[in-house]
MMTF fields as JSON, N, C-alpha, C and O atoms, coordinates in Angstrom:
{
  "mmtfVersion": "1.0.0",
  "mmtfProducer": "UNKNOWN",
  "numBonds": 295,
  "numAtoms": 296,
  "numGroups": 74,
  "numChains": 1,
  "numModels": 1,
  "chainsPerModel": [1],
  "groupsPerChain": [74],
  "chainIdList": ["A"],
  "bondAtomList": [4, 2, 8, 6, 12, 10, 16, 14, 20, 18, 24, 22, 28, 26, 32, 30, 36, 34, 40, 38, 44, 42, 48, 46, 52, 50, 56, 54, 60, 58, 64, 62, 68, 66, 72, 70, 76, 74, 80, 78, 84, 82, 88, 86, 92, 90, 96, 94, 100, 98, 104, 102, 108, 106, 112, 110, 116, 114, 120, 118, 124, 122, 128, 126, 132, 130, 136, 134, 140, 138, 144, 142, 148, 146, 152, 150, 156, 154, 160, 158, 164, 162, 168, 166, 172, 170, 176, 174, 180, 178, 184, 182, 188, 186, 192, 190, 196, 194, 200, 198, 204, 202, 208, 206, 212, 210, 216, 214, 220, 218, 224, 222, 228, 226, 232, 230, 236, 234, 240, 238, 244, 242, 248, 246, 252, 250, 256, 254, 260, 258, 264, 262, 268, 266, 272, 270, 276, 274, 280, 278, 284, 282, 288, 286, 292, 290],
  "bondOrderList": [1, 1, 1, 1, 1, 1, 1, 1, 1, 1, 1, 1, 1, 1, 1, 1, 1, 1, 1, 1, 1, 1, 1, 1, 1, 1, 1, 1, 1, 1, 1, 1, 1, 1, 1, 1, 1, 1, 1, 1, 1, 1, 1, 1, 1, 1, 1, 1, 1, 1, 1, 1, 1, 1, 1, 1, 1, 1, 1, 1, 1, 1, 1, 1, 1, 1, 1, 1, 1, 1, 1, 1, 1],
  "groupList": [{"groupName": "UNK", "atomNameList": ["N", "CA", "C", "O"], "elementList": ["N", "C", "C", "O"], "formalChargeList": [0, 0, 0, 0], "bondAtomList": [1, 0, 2, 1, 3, 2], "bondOrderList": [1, 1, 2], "singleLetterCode": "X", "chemCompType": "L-PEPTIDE LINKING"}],
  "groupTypeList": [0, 0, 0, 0, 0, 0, 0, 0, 0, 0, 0, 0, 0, 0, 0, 0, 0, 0, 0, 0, 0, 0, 0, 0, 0, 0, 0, 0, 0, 0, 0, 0, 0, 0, 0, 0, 0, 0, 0, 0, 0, 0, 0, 0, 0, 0, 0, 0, 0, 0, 0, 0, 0, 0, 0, 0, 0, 0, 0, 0, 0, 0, 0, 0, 0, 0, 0, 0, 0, 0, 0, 0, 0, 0],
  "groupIdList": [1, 2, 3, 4, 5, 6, 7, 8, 9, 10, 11, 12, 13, 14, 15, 16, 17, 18, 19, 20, 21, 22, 23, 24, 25, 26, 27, 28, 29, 30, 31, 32, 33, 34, 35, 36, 37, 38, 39, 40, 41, 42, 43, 44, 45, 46, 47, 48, 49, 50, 51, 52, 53, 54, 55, 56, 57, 58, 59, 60, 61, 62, 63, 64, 65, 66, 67, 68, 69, 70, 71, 72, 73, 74],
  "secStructList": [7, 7, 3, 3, 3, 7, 7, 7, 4, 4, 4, 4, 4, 4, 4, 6, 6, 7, 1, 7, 3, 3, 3, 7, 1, 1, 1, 5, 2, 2, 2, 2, 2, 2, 2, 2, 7, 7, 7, 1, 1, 1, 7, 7, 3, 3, 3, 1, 1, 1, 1, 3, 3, 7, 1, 1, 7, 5, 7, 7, 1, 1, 7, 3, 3, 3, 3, 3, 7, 7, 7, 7, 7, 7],
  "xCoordList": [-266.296, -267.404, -267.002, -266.212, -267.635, -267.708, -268.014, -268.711, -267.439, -267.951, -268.682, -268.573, -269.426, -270.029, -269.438, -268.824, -269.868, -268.934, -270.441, -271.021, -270.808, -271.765, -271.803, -272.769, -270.996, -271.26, -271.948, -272.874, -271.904, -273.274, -272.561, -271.37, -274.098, -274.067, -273.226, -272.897, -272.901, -271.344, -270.775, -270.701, -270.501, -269.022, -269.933, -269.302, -271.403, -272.016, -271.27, -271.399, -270.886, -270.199, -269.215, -269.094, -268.445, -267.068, -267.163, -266.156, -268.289, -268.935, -270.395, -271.39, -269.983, -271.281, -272.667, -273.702, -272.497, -274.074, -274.873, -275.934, -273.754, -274.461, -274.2, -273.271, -275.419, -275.595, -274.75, -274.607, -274.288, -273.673, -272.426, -272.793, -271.089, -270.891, -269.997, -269.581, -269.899, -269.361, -267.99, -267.518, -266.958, -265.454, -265.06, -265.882, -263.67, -263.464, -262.975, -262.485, -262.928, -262.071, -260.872, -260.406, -260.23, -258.742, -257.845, -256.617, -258.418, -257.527, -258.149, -258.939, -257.419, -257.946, -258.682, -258.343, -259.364, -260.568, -259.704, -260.059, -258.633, -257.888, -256.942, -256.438, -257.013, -256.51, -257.697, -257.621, -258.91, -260.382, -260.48, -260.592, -260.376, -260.776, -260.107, -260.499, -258.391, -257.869, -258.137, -258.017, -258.653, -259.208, -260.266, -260.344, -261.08, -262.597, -262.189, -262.618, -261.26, -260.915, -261.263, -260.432, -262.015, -262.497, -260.781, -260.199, -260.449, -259.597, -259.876, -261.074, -259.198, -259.328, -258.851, -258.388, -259.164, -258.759, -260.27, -260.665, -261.4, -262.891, -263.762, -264.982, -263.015, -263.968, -263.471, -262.329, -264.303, -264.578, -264.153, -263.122, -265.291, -265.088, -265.824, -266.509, -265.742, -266.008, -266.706, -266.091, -267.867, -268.779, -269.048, -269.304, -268.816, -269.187, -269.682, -269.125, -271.46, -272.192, -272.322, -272.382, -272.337, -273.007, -271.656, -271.867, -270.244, -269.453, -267.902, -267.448, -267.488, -266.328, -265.068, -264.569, -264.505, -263.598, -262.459, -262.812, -261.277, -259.873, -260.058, -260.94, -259.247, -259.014, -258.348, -258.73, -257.259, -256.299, -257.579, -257.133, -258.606, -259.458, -259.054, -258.728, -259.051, -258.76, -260.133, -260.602, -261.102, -262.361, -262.938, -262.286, -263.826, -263.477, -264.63, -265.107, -265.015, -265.981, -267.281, -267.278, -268.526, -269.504, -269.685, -270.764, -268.693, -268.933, -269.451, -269.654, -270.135, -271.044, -270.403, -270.635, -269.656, -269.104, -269.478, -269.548, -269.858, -270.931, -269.65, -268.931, -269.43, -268.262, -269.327, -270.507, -268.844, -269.292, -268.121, -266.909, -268.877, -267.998, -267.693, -268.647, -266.17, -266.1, -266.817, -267.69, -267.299, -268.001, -267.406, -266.642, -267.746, -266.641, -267.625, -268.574, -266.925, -267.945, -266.649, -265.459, -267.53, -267.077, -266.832, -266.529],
  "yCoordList": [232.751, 232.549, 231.487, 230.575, 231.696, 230.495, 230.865, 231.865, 229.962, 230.27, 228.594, 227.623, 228.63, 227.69, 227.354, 228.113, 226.048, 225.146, 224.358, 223.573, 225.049, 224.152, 223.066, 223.006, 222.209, 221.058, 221.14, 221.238, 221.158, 220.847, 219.781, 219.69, 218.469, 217.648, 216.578, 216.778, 215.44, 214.383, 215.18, 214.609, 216.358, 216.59, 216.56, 217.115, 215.998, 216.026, 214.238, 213.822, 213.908, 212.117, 212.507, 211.876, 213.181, 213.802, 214.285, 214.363, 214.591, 215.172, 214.697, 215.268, 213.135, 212.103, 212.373, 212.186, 212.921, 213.557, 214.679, 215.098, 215.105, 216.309, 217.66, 217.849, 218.48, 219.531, 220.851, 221.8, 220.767, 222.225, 221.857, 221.397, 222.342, 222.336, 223.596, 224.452, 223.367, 224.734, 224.663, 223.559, 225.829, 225.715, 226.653, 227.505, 226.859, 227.935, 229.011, 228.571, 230.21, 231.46, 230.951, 229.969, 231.882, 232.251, 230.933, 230.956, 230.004, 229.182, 229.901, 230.831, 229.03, 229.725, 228.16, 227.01, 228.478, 227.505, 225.767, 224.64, 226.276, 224.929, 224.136, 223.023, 224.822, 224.183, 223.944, 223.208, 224.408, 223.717, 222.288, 221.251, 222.664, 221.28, 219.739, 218.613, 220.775, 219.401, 218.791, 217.592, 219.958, 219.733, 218.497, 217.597, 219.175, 218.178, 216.685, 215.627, 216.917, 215.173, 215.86, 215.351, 217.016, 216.815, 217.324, 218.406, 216.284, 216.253, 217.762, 218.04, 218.567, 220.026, 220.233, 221.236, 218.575, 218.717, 218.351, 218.678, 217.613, 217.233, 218.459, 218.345, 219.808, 221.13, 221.958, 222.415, 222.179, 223.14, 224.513, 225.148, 224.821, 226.421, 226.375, 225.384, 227.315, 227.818, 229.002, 229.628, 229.636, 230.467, 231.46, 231.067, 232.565, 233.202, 234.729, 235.758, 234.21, 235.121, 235.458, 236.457, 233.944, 234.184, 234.308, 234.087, 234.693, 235.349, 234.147, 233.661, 234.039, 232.929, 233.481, 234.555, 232.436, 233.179, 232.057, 230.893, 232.434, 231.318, 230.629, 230.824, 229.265, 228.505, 229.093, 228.966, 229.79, 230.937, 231.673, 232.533, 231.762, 232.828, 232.973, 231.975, 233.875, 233.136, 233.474, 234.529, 232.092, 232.474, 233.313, 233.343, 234.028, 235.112, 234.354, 233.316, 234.894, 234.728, 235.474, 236.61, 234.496, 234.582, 234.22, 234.134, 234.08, 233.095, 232.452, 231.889, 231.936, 230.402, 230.543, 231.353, 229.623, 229.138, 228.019, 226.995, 228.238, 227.149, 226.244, 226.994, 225.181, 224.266, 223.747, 223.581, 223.501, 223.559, 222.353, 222.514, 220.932, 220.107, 219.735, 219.896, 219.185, 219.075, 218.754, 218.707, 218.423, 217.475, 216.885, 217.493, 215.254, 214.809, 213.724, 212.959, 214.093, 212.948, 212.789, 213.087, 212.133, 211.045, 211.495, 210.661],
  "zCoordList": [-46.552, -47.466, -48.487, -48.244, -49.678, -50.381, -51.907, -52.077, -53.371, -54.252, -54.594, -53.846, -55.941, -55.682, -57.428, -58.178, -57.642, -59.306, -59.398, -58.649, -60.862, -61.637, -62.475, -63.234, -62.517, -63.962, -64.065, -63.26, -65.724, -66.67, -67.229, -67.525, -67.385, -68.145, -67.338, -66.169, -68.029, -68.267, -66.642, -65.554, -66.893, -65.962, -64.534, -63.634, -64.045, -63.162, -62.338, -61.186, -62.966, -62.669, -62.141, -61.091, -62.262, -61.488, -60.073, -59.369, -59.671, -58.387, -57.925, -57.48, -58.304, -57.51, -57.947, -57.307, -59.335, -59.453, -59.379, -59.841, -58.438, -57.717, -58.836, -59.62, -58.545, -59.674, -59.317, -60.087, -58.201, -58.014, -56.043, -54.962, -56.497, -54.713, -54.589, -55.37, -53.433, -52.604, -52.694, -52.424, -53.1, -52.822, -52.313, -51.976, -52.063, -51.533, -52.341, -53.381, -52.254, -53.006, -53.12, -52.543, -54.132, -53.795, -54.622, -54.544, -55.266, -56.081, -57.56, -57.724, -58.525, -60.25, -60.73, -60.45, -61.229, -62.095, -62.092, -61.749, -62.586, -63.156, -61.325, -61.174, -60.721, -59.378, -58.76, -57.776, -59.094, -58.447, -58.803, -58.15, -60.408, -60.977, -60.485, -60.178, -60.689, -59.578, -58.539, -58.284, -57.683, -56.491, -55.969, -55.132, -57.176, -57.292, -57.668, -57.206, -58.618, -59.765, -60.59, -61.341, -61.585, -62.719, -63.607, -63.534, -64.247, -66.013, -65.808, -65.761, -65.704, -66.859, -68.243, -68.786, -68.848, -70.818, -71.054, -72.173, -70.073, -70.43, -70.023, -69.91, -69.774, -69.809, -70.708, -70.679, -71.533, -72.63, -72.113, -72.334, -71.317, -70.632, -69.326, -69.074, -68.521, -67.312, -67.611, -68.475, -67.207, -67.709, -65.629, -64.491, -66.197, -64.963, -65.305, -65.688, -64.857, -65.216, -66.725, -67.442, -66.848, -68.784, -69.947, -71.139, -69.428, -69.574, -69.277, -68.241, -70.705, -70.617, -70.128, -70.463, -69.11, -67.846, -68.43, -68.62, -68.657, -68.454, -67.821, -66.983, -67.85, -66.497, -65.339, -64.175, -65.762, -64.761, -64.268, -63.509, -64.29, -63.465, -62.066, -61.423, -61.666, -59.627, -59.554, -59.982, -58.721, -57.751, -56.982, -55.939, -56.929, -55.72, -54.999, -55.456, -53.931, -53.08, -53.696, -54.171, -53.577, -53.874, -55.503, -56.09, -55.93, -57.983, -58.013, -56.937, -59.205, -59.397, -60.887, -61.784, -60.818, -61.903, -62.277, -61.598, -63.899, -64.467, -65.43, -66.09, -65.508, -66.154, -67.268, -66.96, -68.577, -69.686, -70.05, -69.908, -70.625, -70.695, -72.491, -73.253, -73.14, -74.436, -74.993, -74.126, -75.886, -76.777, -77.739, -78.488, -77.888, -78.779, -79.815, -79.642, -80.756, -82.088, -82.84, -82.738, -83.693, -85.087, -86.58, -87.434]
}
């Protein structure tokens, strides 16, 4: 099976645009990100089910983990 990774916002350029893709279980948030290319210092938090998860999270099968990117000003 499969869990699925949401960028929001900015961190949608890291993954061609695209609003949501498929990964597999069994790595933790921060070895996804590597996975993908996305920097894991340009995500804020990882949100699963409304609910802020570590980067150490391990994935399970069937997650939709929503990525929530920094915000930076002046």
């Amino acid at each position: 099976m499969s869990a699925t990774i949401r960028p929001i916002g900015m961190l949608k350029s890291y993954l061609g645009g695209q609003s949501e893709v498929a990964v597999e279980p069994g790595r933790t948030i921060r070895e996804t990100l590597e996975a993908l290319g996305i920097p894991s210092a340009v995500v804020a938090g990882a949100l699963l089910n409304d609910v802020l998860k570590s980067k150490d999270y391990c994935i399970r099968d069937g997650d939709v983990i929503k990525l929530i990117a920094v915000i930076g000003g002046g």
